[in-house]
C-alpha positions, 0 to 999 in steps of 0.5 A: 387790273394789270397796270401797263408798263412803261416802255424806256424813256417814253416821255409822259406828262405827269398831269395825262390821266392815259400817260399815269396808266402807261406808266401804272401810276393809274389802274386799269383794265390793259388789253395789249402793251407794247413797246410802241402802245397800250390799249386798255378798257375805256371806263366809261364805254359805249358798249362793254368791251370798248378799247382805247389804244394809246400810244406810250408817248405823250401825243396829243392829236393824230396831225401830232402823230410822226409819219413813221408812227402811223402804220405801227399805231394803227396796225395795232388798232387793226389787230384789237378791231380785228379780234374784237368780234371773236373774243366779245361775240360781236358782229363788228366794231366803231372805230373812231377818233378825235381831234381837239373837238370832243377829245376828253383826254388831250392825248392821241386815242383811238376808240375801238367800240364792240358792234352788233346789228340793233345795238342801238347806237343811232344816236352816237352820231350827228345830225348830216348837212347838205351842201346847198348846191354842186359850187358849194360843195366844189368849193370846200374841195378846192379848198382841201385840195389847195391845202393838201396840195400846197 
């Protein structure tokens, strides 16, 4: 295992399983470092081969995340979904993110998950629910309008 290496003055908080591994306080399997994030092998994947990619300071969610820091984090998820297919002989890939609900860790990770056709993954995701009619679904819009808006 490569321990990944902390990038000068990063804030890390000492109790932070994924700020203990950026630091190389904590081993694990690093696929790519760099000065804004590290991404290593999930130690409990989905599939092999799944990737989380953190970055080196201490974030907590993505509403967490600077504006700046948007397009270098997820360029570099952009690159580990873009070679995964190649590099694991897979079809494609999951990516996904939490945010409070279901985030493990309360530090900002995006899940890059190995995909092939049939891999069984179905149940990976919750059962939908219908709107009970067009007005209620108008609502919950104008709702998310009137909050992105205000």
């Amino acid at each position: 295992m490569v321990p990944a290496v902390p990038a000068g003055g990063s804030p890390v908080i000492s109790d932070c399983v994924f700020c203990d591994i950026i630091a190389g306080r904590t081993a694990a399997e690093v696929v790519l470092a760099d000065p804004e994030v590290v991404a290593f092998l999930d130690a409990r994947p989905v599939f092999k081969g799944h990737v989380l990619v953190v970055p080196r300071e201490h974030i907590v969610t993505l509403a967490d995340l600077p504006a700046a820091a948007v397009g270098p984090f997820f360029q570099r998820v952009q690159r580990v979904s873009a070679v995964m297919p190649a590099a694991l002989d897979c079809q494609g890939t999951f990516v996904a993110e939490n945010n409070v609900v279901s985030q493990s860790v309360p530090h900002l990770h995006v899940h890059v998950v190995p995909r092939t056709k049939g891999d069984g993954l179905r149940g990976f995701f919750w059962p939908r629910h219908r709107y009970e009619s067009d007005e209620e679904a108008a609502g919950y819009a104008g709702r998310l309008r009137a909050a992105l808006d205000g």
